[in-house]
C-alpha positions as CSV (number, residue, x, y, z in Angstrom):
1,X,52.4,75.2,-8.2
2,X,56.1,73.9,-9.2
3,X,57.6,74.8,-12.2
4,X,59.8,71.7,-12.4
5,X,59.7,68.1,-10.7
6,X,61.2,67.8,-7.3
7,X,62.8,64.4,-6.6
8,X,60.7,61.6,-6.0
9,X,61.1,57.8,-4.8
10,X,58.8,54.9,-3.9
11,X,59.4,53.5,0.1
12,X,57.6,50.2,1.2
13,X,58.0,49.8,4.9
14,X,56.8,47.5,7.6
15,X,53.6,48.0,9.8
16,X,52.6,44.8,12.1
17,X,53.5,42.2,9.3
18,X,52.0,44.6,6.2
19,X,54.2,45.9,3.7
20,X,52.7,49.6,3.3
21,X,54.1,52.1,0.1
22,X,54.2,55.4,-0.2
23,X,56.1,58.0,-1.9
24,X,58.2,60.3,-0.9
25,X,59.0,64.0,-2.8
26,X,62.3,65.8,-2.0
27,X,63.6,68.9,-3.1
28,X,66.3,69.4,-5.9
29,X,69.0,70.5,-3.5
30,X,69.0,68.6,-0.1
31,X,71.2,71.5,1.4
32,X,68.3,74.1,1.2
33,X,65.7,71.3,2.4
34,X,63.5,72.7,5.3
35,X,63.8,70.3,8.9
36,X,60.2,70.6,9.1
37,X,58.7,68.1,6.7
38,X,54.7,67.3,6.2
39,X,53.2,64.1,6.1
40,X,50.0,63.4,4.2
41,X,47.0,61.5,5.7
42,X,44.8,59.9,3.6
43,X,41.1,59.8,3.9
44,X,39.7,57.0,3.7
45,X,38.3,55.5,1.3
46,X,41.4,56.7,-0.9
47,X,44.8,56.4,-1.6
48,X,47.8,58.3,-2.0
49,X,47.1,59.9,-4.9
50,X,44.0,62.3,-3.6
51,X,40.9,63.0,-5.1
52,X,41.9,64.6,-8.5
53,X,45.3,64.0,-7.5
54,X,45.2,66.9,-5.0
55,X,47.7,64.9,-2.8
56,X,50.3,64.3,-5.6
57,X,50.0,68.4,-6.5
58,X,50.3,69.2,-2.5
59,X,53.4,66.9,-1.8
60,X,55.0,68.2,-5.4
61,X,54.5,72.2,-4.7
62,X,55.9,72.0,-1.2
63,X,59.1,69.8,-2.2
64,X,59.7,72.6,-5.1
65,X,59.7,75.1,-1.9
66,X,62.2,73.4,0.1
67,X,59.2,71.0,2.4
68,X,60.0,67.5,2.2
69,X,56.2,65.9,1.6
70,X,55.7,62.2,2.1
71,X,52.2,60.9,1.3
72,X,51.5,56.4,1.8
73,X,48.4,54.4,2.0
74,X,46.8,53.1,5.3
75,X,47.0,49.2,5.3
76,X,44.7,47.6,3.1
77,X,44.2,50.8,0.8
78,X,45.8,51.4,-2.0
79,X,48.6,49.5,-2.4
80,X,49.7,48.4,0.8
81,X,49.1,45.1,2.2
82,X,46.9,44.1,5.4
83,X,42.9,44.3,6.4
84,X,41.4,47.9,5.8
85,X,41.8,49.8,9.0
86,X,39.3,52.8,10.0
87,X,40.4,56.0,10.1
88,X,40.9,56.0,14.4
89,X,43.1,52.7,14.0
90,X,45.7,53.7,12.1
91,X,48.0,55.4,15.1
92,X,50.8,52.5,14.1
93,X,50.3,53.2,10.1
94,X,50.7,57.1,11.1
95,X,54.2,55.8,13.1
96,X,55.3,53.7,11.1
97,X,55.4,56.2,8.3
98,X,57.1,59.1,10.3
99,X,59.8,56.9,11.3
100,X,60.6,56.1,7.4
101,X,60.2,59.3,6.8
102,X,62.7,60.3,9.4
103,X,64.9,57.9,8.4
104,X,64.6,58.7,4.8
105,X,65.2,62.6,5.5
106,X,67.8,62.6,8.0
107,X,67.9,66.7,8.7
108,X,64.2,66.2,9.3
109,X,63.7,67.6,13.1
110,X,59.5,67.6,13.1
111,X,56.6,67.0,11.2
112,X,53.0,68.2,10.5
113,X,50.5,65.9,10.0
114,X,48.4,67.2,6.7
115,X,44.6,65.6,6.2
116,X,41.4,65.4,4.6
117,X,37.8,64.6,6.0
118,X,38.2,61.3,7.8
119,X,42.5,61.4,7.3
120,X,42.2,65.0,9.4
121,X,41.1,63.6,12.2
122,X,43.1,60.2,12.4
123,X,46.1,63.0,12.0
124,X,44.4,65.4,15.2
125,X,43.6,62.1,17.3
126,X,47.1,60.5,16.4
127,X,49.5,64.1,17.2
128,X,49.0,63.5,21.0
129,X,50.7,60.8,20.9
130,X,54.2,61.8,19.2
131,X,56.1,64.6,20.4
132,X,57.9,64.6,16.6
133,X,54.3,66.0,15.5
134,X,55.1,70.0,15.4
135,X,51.5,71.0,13.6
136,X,48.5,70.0,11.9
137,X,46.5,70.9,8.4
138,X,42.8,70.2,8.6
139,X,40.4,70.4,5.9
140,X,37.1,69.7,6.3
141,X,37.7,67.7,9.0
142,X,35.1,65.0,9.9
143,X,33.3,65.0,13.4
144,X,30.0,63.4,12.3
145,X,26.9,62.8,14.7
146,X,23.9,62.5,13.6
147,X,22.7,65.8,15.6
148,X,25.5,67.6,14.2
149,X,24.6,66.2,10.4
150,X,21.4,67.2,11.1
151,X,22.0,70.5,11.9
152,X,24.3,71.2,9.1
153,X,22.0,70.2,6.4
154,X,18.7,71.8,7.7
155,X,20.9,75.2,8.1
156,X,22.6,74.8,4.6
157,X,20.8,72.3,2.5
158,X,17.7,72.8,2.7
159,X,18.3,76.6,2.7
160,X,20.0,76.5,-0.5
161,X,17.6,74.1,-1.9
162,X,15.0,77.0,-1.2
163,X,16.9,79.0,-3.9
164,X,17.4,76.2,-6.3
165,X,15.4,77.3,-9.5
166,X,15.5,72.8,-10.8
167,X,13.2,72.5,-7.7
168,X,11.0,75.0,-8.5
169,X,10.7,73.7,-11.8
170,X,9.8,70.4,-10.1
171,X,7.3,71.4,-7.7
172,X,5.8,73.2,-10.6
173,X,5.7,69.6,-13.4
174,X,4.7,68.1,-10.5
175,X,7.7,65.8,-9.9
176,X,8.3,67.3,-6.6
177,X,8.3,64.2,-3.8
178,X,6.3,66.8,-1.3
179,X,5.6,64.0,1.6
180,X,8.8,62.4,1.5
181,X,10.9,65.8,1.7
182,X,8.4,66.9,4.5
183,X,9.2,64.0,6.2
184,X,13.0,63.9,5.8
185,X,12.7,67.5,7.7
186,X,11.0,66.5,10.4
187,X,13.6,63.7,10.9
188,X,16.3,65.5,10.6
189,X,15.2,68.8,13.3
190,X,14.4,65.9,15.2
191,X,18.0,64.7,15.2
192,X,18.8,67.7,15.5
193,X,17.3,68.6,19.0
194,X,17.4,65.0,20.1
195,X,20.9,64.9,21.0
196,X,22.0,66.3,25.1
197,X,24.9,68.5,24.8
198,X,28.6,67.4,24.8
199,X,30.0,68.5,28.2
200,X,31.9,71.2,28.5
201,X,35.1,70.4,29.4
202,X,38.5,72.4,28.5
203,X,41.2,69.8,29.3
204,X,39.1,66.9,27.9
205,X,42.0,64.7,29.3
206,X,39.8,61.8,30.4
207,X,38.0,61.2,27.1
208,X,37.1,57.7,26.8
209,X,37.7,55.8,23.4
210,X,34.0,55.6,23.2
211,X,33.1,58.6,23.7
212,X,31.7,60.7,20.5
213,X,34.1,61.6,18.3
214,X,33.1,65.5,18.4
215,X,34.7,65.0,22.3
216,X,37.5,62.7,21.0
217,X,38.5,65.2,18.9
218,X,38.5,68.1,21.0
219,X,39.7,66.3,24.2
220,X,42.8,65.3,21.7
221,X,43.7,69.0,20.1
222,X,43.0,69.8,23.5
223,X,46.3,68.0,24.6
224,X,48.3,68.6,21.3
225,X,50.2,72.0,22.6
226,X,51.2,72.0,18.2
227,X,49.9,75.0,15.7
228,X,46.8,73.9,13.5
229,X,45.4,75.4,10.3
230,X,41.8,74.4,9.7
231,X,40.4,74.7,6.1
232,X,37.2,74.7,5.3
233,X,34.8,74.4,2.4
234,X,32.0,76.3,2.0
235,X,30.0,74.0,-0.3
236,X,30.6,71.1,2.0
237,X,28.5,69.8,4.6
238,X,31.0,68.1,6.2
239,X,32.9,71.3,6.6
240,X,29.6,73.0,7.8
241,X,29.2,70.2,10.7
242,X,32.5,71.0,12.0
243,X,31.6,75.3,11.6
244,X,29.0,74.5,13.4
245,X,30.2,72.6,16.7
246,X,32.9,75.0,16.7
247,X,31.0,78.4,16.6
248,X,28.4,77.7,19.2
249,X,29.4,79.3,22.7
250,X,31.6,76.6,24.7
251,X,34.9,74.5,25.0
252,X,35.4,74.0,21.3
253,X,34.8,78.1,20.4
254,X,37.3,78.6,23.2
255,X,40.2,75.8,21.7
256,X,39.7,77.2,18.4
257,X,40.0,81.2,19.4
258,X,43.5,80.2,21.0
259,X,46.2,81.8,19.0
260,X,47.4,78.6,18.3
261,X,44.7,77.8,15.6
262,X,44.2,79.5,12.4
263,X,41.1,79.0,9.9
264,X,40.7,79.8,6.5
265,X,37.3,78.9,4.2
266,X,37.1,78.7,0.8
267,X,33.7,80.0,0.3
268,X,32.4,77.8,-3.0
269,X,34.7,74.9,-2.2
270,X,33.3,71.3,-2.3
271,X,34.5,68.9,-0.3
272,X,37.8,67.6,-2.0
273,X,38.1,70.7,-3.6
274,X,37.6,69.2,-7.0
275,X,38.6,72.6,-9.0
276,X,42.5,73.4,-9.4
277,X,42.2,76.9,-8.5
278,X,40.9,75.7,-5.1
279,X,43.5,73.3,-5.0
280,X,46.6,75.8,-5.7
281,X,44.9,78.2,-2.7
282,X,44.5,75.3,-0.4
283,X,48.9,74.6,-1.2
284,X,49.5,78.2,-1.1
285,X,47.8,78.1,2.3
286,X,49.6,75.4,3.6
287,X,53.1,76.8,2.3
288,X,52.4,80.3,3.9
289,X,51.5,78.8,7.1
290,X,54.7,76.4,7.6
291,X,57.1,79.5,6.6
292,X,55.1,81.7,9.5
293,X,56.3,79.9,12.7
């Protein structure tokens, strides 16, 4: 993390009649600044601060290392102005902010797009779109179905739960709800095996907006030729729904193998990675990864 405090100012710019804020970190000498600068994306519900202030840490650490790091809040979160939008309609929040950030830094030459949960995969859906959009950081990104939540938490929950000494000691006082967790299994394997599978497609180009968002997702990194470092938690479920689409044999397992991707897993991890040693490996990731390409 940064032994001293990079630069830092406050921007407010314009997005379809909302004022939107956001701040920008900078590094000491704007002569060493690297043209490759990242832009944080929120997950919603949040602001620009992060959970724990993970986002404040991130920008700070990669200004001190020459990355300019510009982090701002959707409309209507935080404190920008307008109705709250959901996290696959902000594409003109995401612009809007790149262009002040452009603006702001003007050696900047390309961005990565750098989110959390719900804010990765408004940045995965959005990169497609802008050709300024070099790469993207994803952690625990979110590509919930109910099959694939099911899956997740009869594969890790429940599992776990099995080793959990406080529900043996409840089973054995008798506080143990045995009908009701019997009967939230057998809802959840049948969600689980309810679902037909997503088709298979490589090029995913014709992807309709309604489509699930597991194919959304794909059919959009899919068409983003960019590099992409997905990080995942391994006390998360979130981050286990995602492991899980992407492992089984298919179009997914194949997009991911490409050498374009690379994964890392912080194995006790939840998901904001609440823990500043998590956080620091999660920036030291990032920062290893923008200096390799």
């Amino acid at each position: 993390m940064p032994d001293a405090m990079p630069d830092e100012r406050a921007l407010a710019f314009p997005c379809h009649g909302a004022w939107l804020y956001g701040i920008l970190s900078l590094p000491k000498a704007s002569n060493q600044a690297s043209s490759r600068g990242v832009l944080i994306v929120v997950g919603g519900p949040q602001y620009r601060a992060g959970s724990h202030r993970q986002f404040t840490l991130l920008a700070r650490d990669l200004a001190s290392a020459g990355i300019p790091a510009m982090r701002f809040d959707y409309r209507g979160m935080g404190d920008s102005e307008g109705d709250l939008q959901n996290f696959d309609n902000v594409a003109e929040d995401l612009r809007a902010a790149i262009d002040r950030f452009f603006t702001e830094v003007p050696g900047l030459r390309e961005v990565v797009l750098w989110g959390l949960c719900d804010g990765a995969s408004a940045a995965a859906m959005y990169a497609p779109q802008d050709a300024r959009v070099a790469g993207l950081v994803l952690l625990n990104p979110w590509v919930r179905t109910e099959e694939g939540q099911a899956r997740a938490t009869i594969k890790h929950y429940y599992k776990d739960r099995l080793f959990d000494a406080r529900l043996w000691k409840k089973i054995g006082s008798g506080q143990f709800d045995v009908k009701g967790s019997v009967r939230s299994l057998c809802e959840n394997v049948g969600k689980a095996f309810a679902s037909k599978p997503a088709p298979d497609a490589d090029a995913a180009a014709d992807v309709t907006s309604d489509a699930p968002l597991p194919e959304r997702m794909q059919g959009a990194l899919t068409r983003f030729g960019g590099r992409v470092l997905v990080v995942l938690s391994g006390a998360d479920l979130t981050a286990q729904e995602f492991a899980g689409l992407t492992s089984r044999p298919g179009a997914w397992q194949r997009l991911l193998s490409t050498p374009r991707f690379t994964r890392r897993q912080l194995d006790k991890a939840d998901h904001t990675f609440s823990r500043r040693p998590w956080q620091d490996q999660v920036s030291d990731w990032t920062r290893d990864w923008l200096r390799s390409w």
